[in-house]
N, C-alpha and C positions, 0 to 999 in steps of 0.2 A: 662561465663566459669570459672570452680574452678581455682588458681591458681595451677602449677604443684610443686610436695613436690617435692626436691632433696637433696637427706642424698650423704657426703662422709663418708666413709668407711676408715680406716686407710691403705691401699692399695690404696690411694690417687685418687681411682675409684669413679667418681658418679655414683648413682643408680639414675634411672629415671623410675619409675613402673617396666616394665619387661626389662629393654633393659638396656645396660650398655655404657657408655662413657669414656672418656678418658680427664679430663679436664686440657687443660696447651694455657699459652697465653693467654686465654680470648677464648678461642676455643675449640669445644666438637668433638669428631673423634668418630665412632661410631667402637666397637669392635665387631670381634666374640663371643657369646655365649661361656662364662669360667664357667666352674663347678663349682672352688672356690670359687669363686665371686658371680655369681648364686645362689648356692646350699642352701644360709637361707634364700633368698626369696622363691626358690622354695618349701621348707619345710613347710614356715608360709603362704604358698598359699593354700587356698580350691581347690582340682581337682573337675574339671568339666567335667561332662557327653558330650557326642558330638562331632559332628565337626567345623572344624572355617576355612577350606579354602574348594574349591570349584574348583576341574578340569575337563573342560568337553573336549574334544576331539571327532573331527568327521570327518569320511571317507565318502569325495564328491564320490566315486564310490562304495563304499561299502563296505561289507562282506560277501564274498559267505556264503550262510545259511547252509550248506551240511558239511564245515571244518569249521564253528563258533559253530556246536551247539551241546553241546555232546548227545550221544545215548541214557544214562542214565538221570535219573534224580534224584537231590538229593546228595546228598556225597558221594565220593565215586567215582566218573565216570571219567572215561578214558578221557583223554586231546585228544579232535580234534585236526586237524593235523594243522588250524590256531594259536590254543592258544598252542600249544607244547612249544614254545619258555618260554612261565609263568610258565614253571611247577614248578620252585619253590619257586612261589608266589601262589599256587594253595588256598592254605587255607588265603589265603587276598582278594578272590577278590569272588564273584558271578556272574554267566549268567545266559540271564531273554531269554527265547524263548517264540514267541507269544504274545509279547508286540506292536503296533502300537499306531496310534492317530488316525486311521480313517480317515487319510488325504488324498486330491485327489494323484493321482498321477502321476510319471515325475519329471526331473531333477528341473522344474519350482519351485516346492513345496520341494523342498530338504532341507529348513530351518524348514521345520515341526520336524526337529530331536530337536532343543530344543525351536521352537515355541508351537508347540503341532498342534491342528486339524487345524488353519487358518495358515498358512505361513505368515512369514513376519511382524508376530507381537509381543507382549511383551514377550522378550525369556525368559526363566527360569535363565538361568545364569546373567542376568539383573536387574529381580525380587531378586536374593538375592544378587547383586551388590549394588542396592540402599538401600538395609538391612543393610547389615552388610560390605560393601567394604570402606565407609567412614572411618575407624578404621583403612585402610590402606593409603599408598603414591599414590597409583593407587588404585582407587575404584574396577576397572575391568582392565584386559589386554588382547588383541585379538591379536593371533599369526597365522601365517599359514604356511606351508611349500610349497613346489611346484608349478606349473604351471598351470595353466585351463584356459578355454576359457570364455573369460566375466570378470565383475567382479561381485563379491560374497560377501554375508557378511555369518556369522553364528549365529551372536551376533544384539539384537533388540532392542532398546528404546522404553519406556512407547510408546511414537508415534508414535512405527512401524518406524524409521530410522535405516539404515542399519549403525554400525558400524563397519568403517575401520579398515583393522589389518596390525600388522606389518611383515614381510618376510624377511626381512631382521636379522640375529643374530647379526652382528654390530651395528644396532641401537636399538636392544630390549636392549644390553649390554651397549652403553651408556644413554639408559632411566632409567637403573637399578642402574649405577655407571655413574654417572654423577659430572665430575670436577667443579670445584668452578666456573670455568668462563663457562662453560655452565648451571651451574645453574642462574649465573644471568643475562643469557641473556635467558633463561628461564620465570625469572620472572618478564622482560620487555618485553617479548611476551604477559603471560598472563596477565598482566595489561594491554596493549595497546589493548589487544583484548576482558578485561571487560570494557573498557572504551568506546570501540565500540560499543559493545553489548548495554550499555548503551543508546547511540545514537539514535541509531536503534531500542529499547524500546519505547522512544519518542516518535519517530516520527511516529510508526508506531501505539502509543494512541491515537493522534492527526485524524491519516488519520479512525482510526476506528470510529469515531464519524461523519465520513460525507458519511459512504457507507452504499448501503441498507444489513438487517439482515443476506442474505446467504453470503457477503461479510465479512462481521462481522465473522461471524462463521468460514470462514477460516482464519481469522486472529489470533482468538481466538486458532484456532490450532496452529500458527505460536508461538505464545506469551507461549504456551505452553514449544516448541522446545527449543526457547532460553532460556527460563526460565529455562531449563534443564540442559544446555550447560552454564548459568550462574552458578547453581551449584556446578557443574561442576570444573571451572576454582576459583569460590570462594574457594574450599575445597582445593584445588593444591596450592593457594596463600599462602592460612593459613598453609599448610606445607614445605613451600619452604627453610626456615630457618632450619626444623628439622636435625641434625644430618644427612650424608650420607653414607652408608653404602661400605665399600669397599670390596675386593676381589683378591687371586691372581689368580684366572682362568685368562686363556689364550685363545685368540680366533687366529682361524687361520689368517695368510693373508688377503684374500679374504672370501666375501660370497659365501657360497656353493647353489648358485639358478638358475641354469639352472635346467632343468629339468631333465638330468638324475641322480642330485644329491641332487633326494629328502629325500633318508638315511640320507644323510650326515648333512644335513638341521636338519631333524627329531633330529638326537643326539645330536647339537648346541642347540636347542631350548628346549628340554628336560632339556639339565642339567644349562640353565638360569632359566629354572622355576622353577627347584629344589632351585637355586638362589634366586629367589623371594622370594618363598613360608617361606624358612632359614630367610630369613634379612627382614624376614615381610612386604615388600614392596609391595606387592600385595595379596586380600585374594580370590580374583575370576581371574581364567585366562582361556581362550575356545583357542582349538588350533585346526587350519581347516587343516586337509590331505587333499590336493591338487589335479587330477593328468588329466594327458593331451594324449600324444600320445606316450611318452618315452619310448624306447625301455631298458630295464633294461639287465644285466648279471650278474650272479651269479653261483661262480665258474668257470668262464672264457668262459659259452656257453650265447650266447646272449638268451634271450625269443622270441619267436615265432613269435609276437607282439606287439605293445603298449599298457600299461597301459590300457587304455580307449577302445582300438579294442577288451583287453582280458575281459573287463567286458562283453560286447556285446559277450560271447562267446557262444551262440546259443546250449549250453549243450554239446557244442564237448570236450570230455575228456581230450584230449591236454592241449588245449586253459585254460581249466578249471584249470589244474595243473599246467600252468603259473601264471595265476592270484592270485593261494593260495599259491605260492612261492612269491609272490610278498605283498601280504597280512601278510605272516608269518615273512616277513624283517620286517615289519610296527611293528609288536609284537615285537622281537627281541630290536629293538627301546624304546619300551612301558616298556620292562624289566628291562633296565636299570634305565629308569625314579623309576621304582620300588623299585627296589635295593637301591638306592639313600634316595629314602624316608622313608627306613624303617631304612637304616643305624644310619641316622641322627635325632640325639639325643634332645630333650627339656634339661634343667636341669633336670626336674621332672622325666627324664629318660621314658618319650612318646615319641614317633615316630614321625615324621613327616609322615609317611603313617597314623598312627593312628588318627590323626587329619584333614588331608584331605581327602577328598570324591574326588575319582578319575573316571570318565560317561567317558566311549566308548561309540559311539553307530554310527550312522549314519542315515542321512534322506532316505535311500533309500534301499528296502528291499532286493531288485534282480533287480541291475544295466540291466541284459540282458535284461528283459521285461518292465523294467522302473518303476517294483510295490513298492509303499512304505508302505507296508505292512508288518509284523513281523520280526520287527526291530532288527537285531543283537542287543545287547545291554549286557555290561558287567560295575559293578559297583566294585570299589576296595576302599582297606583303608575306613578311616570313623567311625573306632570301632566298626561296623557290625559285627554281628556272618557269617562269610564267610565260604568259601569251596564247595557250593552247585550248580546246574543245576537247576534253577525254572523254569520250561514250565508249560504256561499258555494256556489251551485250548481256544481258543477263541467261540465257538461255545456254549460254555455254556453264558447265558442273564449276570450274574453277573460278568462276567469275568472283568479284571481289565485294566488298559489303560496305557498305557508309562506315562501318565500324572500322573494315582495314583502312579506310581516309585516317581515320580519327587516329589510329596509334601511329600513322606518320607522323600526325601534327602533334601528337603528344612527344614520340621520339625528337621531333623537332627544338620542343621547349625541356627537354632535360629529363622527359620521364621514363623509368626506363620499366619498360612494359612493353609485350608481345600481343596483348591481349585486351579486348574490350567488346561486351556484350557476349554475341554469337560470333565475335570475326577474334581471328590471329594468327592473322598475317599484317602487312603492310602494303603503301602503295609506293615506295621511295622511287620504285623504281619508273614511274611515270613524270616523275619531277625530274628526271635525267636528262 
């Protein structure tokens, strides 16, 4: 590894590539992004094309396709009565109608939203987690809001392992600002647990050399995992020392997780990843919408039913108009995060929206019948030419796959791949 250049500056600031510190004591305090300070790196830096963070988001029960998808097509079209809440994000963001993977269907297969046709396997936001997330403190982060039955992942390892997310805003908040003394008992957790990992390497070379081939061959899967999960803990080592980023947001009392305060959740979670995203600490984060049986109210009349009873709403118009009242809060949420990220400034005077690629979508097409088929799916930020309605026929042979979305958005963020799931090809040419 190159040694790292460190120039002070007569504002007695170290510069350290992109990031600034604050050096006193023998100790570096990591500052906000200062314009002055900033502004002759950002000058004598080449701008680059593309995106460099990576947000996917996905609703376990859906999005009615009837208020997701406008009428028109193309620029121009009337905000369904879901996306109303974005309307003035309208020209940031794109909707893809008629996109799937082909996948079976049912709640079982509901990770096909960013596995692609097989469930359960190398998610796309994983795929450019081990790309490009190294560059960050957290390679990837898995969030979720709410309550459901089971547990879920949304997020997949090369090996098909489900990874855990966190629900909690309290602990996404201290993963992100984390004090001196939970960093080093941080980084005597992950040594005691590469030195285990080590162990367990051993012994489990030893035990591979005395079992017959199909034994072998699971092990060799196994050696895989850890080998992963070595990785893993190696790169969090090697940044444990780095500068920590602080913050004066304020978190309530209490976590907001029962279930009927999964808005509440939603807006916690939103404006830490806005967090992240700002103080660099994470370049891929996937956040699961949740939802269970909770009865929600809005403007002081309860809904009808549960969350979960109104997806199941068998086409009865009521039912129906609960559930896109419940769907359009979820948006409302989504805008903020919007807001946030368009507010917020590089030096170089880019957006944080412009730099992140923002995936709505869901594994499941129409919660009522259980189909996961023509996938809501809504793409923001990213530097895209936005503002459009792209309905995809699907009945036509060449038609294009939620997969051909994905290896745009991955070519987007630096990955260079043709290929994901069942699809390869791309969609560049709709962002033109």
């Amino acid at each position: 590894m190159l040694p790292m250049r460190t120039q002070t500056n007569l504002t007695g600031v170290s510069t350290i590539g992109r990031r600034q510190f604050l050096r006193a004591a023998g100790a570096l305090i990591a500052l906000p992004t200062l314009e002055s300070i900033a502004a002759p790196i950002a000058q004598a830096a080449t701008s680059t094309a593309g995106a460099k963070n990576l947000v996917s988001i996905g609703a376990y029960l859906g999005w009615h396709q009837n208020a997701f998808f406008p009428k028109e097509v193309g620029k121009g079209y009337h905000l369904p009565t879901t996306l109303a809440p974005l309307a003035d994000y309208q020209n940031d963001f794109t909707v893809f109608s008629g996109l799937d993977h082909r996948a079976p269907n049912g709640h079982g297969a509901w990770s096909n939203f960013l596995c692609g046709n097989t469930p359960n396997t190398y998610s796309m936001d994983q795929i450019v987690a081990d790309q490009i997330g190294q560059k960050s403190r957290f390679p990837s982060l898995q969030l979720t809001a709410g309550t459901g039955e089971g547990s879920k992942a949304m997020s997949f390892t090369k090996q098909g392992m489900g990874l855990p997310m966190i629900q909690r805003p309290s602990v996404f908040y201290k993963q992100l600002f984390m004090s001196e003394s939970d960093r080093a008992r941080m980084e005597y957790m992950l040594r005691s647990g590469r030195s285990a990992i080590d162990l367990v390497l051993d012994d489990a070379t030893r035990l591979k050399k005395s079992v017959p081939q199909s034994d072998g061959d699971k092990l060799e899967e196994y050696f895989d995992s850890m080998r992963s999960v070595e990785k893993r803990m190696e790169r969090q080592i090697s940044q444990i020392n780095d500068p920590l980023p602080t913050t004066d947001y304020k978190l309530p009392d209490s976590d907001p997780i029962t279930p009927n305060l999964l808005m509440e959740a939603e807006v916690l979670m939103y404006d830490l990843m806005a967090l992240a995203i700002e103080t660099e600490s994470s370049r891929v984060l996937s956040f699961f919408i949740d939802g269970l049986g909770q009865v929600f109210s809005f403007d002081g009349q309860p809904l009808r039913s549960g969350y979960h009873g109104l997806s199941h709403h068998g086409n009865d118009p009521e039912m129906i108009r609960d559930l896109v009242s419940i769907e359009s809060a979820h948006m409302v949420c989504l805008s903020g995060f919007l807001g946030q990220l368009k507010e917020k400034k590089r030096p170089n005077g880019k957006s944080l929206l412009d730099e992140t690629i923002i995936l709505v979508g869901t594994g499941m097409g129409d919660a009522s019948r259980h189909s996961n088929a023509n996938l809501p799916t809504l793409v923001a930020g990213g530097g895209f030419n936005h503002g459009s309605h792209i309905a995809i026929d699907q009945r036509k042979p060449d038609a294009p796959l939620l997969g051909d979305l994905y290896i745009s958005l991955m070519q987007r963020l630096g990955v260079e791949t043709n290929e994901f799931s069942n699809a390869s090809h791309n969609m560049n040419q709709f962002f033109s």
